[in-house]
C-alpha positions in Angstrom: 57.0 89.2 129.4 60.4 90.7 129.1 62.9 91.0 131.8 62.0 94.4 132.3 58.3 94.3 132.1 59.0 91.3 135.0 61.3 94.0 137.1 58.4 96.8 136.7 55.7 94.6 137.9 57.7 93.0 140.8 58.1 97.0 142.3 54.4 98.1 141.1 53.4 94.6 143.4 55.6 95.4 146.0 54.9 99.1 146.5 51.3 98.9 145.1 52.8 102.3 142.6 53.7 101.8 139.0 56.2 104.4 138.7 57.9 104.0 142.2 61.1 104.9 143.1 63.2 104.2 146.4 65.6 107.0 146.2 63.4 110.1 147.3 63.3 108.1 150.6 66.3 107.0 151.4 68.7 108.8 149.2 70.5 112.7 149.2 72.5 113.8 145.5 74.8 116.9 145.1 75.7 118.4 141.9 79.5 119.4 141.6 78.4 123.0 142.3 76.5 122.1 146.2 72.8 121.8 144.4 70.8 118.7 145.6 69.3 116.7 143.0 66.9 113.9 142.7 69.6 111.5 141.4 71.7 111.8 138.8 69.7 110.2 136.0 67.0 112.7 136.9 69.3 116.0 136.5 72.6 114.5 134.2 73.7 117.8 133.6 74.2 121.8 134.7 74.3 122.5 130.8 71.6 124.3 128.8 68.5 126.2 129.7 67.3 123.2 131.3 69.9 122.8 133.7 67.1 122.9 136.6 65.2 119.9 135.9 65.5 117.5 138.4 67.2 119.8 140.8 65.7 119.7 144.5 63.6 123.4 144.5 63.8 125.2 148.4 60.7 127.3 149.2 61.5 130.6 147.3 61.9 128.0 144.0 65.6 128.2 144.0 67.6 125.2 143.6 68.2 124.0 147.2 72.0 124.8 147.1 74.7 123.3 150.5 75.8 126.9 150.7 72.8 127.8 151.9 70.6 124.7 153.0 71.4 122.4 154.9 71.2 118.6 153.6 68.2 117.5 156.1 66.0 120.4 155.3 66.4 119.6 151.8 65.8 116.1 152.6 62.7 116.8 153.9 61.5 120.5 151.8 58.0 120.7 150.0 59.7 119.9 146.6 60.8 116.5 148.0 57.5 115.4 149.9 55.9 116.2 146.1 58.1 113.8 144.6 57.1 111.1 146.7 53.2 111.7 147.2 53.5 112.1 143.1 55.4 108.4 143.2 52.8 106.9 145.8 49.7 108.3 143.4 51.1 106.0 140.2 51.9 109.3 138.2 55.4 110.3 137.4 57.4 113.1 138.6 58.1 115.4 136.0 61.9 115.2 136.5 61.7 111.1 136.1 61.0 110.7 132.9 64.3 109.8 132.2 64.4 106.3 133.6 60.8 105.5 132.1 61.7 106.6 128.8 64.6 104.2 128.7 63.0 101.2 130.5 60.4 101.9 127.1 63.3 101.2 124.8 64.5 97.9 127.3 66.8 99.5 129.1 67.4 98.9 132.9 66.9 102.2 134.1 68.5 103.5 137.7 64.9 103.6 139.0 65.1 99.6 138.4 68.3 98.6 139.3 68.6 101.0 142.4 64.9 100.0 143.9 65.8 96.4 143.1 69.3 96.8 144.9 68.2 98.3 147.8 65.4 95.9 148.4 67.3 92.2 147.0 70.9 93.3 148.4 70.5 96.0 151.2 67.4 94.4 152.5 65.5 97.6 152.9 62.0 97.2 153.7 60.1 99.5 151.1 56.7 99.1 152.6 57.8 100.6 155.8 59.5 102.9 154.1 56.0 103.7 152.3 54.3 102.6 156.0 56.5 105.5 157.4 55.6 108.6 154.9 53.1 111.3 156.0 50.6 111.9 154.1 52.2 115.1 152.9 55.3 112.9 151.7 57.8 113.7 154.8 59.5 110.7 155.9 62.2 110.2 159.0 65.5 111.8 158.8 67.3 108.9 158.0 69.8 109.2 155.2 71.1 105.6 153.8 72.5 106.2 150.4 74.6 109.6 149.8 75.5 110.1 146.3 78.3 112.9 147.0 79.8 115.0 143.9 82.4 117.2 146.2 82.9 119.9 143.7 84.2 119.9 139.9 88.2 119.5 140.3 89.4 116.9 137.9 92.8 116.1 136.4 91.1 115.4 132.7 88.7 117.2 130.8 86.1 114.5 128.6 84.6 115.4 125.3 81.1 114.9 126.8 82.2 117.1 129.7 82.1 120.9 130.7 83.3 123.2 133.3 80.2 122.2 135.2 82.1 118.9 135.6 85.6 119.7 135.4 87.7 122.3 136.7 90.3 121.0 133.5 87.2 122.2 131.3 87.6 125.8 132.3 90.4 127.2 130.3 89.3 125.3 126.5 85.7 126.8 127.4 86.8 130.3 127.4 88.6 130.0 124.5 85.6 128.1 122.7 82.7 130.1 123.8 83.3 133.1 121.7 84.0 130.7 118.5 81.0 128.8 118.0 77.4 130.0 116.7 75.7 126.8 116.9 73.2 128.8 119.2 71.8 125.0 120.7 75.3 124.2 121.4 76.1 127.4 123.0 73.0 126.9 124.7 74.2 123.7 126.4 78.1 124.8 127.1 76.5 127.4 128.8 78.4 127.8 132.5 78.6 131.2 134.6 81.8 131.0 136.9 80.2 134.2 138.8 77.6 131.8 140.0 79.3 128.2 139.9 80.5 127.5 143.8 83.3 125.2 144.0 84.0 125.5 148.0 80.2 125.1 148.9 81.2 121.2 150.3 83.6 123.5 152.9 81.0 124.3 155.2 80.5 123.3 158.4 76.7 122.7 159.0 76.8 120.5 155.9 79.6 118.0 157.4 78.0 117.9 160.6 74.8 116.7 159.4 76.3 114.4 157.3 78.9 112.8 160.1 75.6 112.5 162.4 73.8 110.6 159.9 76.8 108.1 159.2 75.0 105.6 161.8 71.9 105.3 159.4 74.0 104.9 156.4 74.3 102.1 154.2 75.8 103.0 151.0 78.0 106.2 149.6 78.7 106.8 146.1 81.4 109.2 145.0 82.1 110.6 141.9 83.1 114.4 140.5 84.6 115.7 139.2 87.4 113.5 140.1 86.5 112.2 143.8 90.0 110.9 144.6 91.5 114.5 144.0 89.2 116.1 147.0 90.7 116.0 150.7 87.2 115.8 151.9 86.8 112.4 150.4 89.4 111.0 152.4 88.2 112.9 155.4 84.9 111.3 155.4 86.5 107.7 155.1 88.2 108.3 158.3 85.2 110.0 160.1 83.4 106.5 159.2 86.2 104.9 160.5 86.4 106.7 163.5 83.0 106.5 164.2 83.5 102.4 163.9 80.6 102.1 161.3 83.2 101.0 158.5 81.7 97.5 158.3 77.7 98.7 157.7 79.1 100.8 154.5 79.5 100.3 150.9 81.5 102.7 149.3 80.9 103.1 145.5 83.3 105.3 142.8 83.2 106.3 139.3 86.5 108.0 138.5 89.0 107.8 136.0 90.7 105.6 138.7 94.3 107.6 138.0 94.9 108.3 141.5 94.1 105.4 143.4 97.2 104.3 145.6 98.5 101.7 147.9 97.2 104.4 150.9 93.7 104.2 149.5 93.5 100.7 149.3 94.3 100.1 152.7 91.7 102.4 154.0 88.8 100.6 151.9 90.3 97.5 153.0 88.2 98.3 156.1 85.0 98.8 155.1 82.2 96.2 153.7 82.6 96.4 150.4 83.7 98.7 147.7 81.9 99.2 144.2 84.8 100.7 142.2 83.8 101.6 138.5 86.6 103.0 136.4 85.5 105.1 133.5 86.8 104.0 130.4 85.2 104.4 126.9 87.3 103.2 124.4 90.9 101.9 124.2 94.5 103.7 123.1 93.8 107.2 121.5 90.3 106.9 121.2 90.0 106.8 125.0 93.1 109.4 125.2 90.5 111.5 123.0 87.2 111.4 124.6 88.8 111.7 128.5 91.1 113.9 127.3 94.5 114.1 128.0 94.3 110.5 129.7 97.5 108.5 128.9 96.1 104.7 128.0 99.0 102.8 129.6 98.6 104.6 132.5 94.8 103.3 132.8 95.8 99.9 131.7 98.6 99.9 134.8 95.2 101.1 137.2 93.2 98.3 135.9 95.9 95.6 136.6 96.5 97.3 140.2 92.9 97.5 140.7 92.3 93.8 139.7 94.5 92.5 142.4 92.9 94.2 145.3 91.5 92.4 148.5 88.3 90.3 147.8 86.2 93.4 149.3 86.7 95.6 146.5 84.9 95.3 143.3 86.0 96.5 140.5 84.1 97.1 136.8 84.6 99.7 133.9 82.2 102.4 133.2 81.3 103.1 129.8 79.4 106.6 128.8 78.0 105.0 125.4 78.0 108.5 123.3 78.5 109.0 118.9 82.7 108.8 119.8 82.5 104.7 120.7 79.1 103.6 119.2 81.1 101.8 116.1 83.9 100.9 118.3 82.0 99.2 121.2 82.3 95.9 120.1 86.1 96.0 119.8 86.5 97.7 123.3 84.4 94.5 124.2 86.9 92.0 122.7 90.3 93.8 124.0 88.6 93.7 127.5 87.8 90.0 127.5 91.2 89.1 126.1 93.0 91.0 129.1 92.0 88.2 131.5 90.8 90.4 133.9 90.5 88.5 137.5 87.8 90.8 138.7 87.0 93.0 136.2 82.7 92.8 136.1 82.2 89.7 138.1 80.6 91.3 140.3 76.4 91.1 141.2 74.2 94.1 141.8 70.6 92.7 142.2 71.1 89.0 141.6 72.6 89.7 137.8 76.4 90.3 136.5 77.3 93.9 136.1 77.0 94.9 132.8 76.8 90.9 131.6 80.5 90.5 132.7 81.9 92.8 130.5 81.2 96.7 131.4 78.6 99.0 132.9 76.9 101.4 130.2 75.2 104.1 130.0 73.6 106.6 127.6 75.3 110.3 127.2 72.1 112.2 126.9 73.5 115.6 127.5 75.3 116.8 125.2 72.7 116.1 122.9 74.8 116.7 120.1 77.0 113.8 121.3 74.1 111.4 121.5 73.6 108.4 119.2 70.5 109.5 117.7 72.1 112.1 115.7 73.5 109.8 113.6 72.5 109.4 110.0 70.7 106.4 109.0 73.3 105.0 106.8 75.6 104.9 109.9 72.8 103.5 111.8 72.8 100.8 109.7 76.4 100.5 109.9 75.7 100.3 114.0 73.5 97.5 113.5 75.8 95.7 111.1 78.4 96.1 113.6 76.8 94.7 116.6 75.4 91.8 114.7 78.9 90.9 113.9 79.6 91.2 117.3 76.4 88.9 118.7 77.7 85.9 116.7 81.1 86.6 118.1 79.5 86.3 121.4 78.1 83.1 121.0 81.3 82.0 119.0 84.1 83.4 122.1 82.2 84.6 125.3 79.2 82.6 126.2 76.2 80.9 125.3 74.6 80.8 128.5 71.4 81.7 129.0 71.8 84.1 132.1 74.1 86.7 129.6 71.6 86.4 126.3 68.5 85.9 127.9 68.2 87.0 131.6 70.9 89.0 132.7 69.4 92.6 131.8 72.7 93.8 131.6 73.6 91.2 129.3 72.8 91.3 125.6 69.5 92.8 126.3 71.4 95.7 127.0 72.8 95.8 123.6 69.9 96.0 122.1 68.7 98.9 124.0 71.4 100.4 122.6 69.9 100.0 119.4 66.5 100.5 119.8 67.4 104.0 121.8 69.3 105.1 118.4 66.7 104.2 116.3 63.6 105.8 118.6 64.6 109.4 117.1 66.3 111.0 114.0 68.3 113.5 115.4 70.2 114.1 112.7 69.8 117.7 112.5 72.0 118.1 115.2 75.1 117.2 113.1 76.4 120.3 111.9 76.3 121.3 115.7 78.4 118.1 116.5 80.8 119.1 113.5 81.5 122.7 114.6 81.9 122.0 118.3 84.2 119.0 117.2 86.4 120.7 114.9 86.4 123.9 117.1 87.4 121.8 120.0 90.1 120.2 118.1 91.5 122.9 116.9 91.7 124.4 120.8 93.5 121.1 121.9 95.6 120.2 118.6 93.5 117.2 118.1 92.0 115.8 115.1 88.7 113.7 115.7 88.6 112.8 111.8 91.9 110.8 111.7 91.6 109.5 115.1 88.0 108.2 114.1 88.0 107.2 110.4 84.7 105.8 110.7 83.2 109.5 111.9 85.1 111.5 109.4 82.6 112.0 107.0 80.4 113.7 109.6 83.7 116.3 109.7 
């Protein structure tokens, strides 16, 4: 039995449901624009005509939107009681397929590692969470985990990214828009500022909620956007603080760390713990590139800064795995382990080593164009090549313990997800999409993707 065959049985034993999930009970998501979502695996994007799935529906069928709803009756609406009477039944939700569509290809999907965190770390007793549901699916009114996306204002504007994401985004997609006639990649830029709400996280009713469930809470996770850049971030922090419920809390981040300061620091000094993942995808101008206009030395000084924090901050690198890095994975890999890093990854999340001690991945699904699939299979054999190379230079460098190679789903397992998720479709079609979004692109930001990635430049 694999590792995560063993994880899927210990939660189909535990909850007596094979395609259980502990996030539709404990757990509230906002897109950047104020519309709650199952989680962010479930609904990775605004883009495209299917910008809906996975998005919590209110009674009319509208996305339940912060504007207009308030976070408990969300919490609690018919679309979210569905979602968990459909989880207890052994059938899965029709916005989950996500997660059991990667966990096919051995991949540790969020439904594993978060059900698995919350029950091995958190302690949270699923059964009486399941004990606890109605048979109509409502459960108590007890938020623990708030995954909080507090608008789309960012300071950098990523390949893989669009104005759904990034306020940076706005300006390049107004001039792109009316260039390209890929009608599948227009289809997934598409974005309507009329209708995109970037003050919805202003209101009110929304905090108030919120600040009276901070006593139930157990874990908030921030990202954007760019978290650090919104006041209400900070605002929160101290309302915890205030309310002298610091030391129940862990406070999680994915952000392009830029802005994190001495200030900050000290205020998550206070708390439990803080989970602080820094995006980073490649290194020098490949990274400058794909989280465009980010200057590398100035995410190499954040790294050092970060690694030198108090012992209740955890630090790791986030990488969105996408056709940019694929070939230049393994040598990310190797400058990362040569930089020493005190704390970089050594951190646990369910008994294991994030992302096998070197950094956390995941898939960019959306844009599809950007996905590894689309690659031709003479560059898919390139891939394999690659990684190969870089297994025995594993065993030769890194480690040859067991947990990282055999164990440690995070570990090489991980790796070779990787591969078997590139290999599980030929998307190749999509590549003349890729090349006129890419070139057009370029041309907006005076960039040139061929030179900066010889090993892509015959897809240009």
């Amino acid at each position: 039995m694999s590792k995560i065959d063993d994880y899927k049985t210990q939660i189909e034993e535990l909850t007596g449901s094979c395609t259980f999930c502990v996030l539709p009970w404990i757990h509230l998501a906002t897109r950047p624009n104020g519309d709650m979502r199952l989680c962010c695996t479930a609904n990775a994007s605004g883009a495209g005509d299917d910008h809906e799935v996975g998005l919590v529906k209110a009674e009319d069928g509208k996305p339940a939107n912060f504007a207009r709803t308030t976070p408990l009756e969300a919490f609690n609406s018919d679309y979210m009681k569905s979602v968990r009477t459909t989880m207890l039944r052994g059938e899965i939700p029709a916005s989950c397929s996500g997660c059991f569509k990667e966990e096919s290809q051995g991949i540790v999907s969020k439904r594993i590692w978060e059900t698995g965190t919350w029950y091995k770390d958190e302690g949270v007793d699923i059964q009486e969470l399941i004990a606890q549901t109605a048979e109509d699916g409502t459960v108590p009114e007890q938020l623990q985990y708030l995954d909080l996306r507090l608008g789309h204002t960012c300071n950098i504007k990523c390949v893989m990214c669009s104005p759904h994401d990034s306020s940076k985004w706005v300006a390049d997609w107004q001039k792109l828009i009316p260039v390209l006639q890929d009608e599948d990649v227009k289809r997934q830029m598409r974005w309507d500022k009329k209708e995109f709400n970037n003050k919805w996280y202003e209101k009110g009713k929304f905090w108030d909620e919120l600040y009276a469930q901070v006593p139930n809470l157990k874990q908030v996770y921030f990202a954007g956007g760019e978290p650090l850049m919104i006041a209400e971030h900070k605002k929160f922090l101290e309302e915890i603080v205030r309310q002298g419920y610091e030391q129940n809390i862990l406070l999680r981040y994915n952000s392009n760390g830029i802005l994190v300061d001495e200030e900050l620091i000290k205020l998550w000094s206070k708390f439990r713990k803080v989970k602080f993942a820094v995006s980073i995808d490649a290194i020098h101008e490949r990274d400058h590139y794909i989280r465009f206009p980010t200057n590398f030395a100035d995410v190499e000084r954040t790294l050092h800064m970060l690694d030198n924090t108090p012992d209740n901050i955890h630090v790791s690198m986030a990488t969105a795995v996408q056709i940019f890095n694929i070939k230049h994975l393994p040598d990310f890999m190797k400058w990362k382990i040569k930089q020493n890093f005190r704390k970089m990854n050594v951190g646990k999340v369910g008994g294991v080593l994030m992302g096998g001690g070197l950094v956390n991945m995941h898939l960019v699904h959306i844009p599809t164009f950007l996905n590894i699939t689309i690659l031709p299979e003479k560059d898919k054999q390139e891939v394999r090549e690659i990684f190969a190379e870089f297994k025995q230079w594993l065993w030769d460098n890194y480690t040859q313990d067991d947990d990282f190679w055999i164990h440690n789903p995070s570990g090489w397992t991980k790796w070779e997800g990787l591969l078997k998720h590139m290999d599980s479709v030929d998307n190749s079609h999509l590549l003349p999409g890729f090349k006129e979004y890419v070139n057009k692109l370029d041309a907006i930001r005076g960039l040139n993707a061929a030179k900066i990635f010889p090993e892509l430049s015959h897809l240009l």
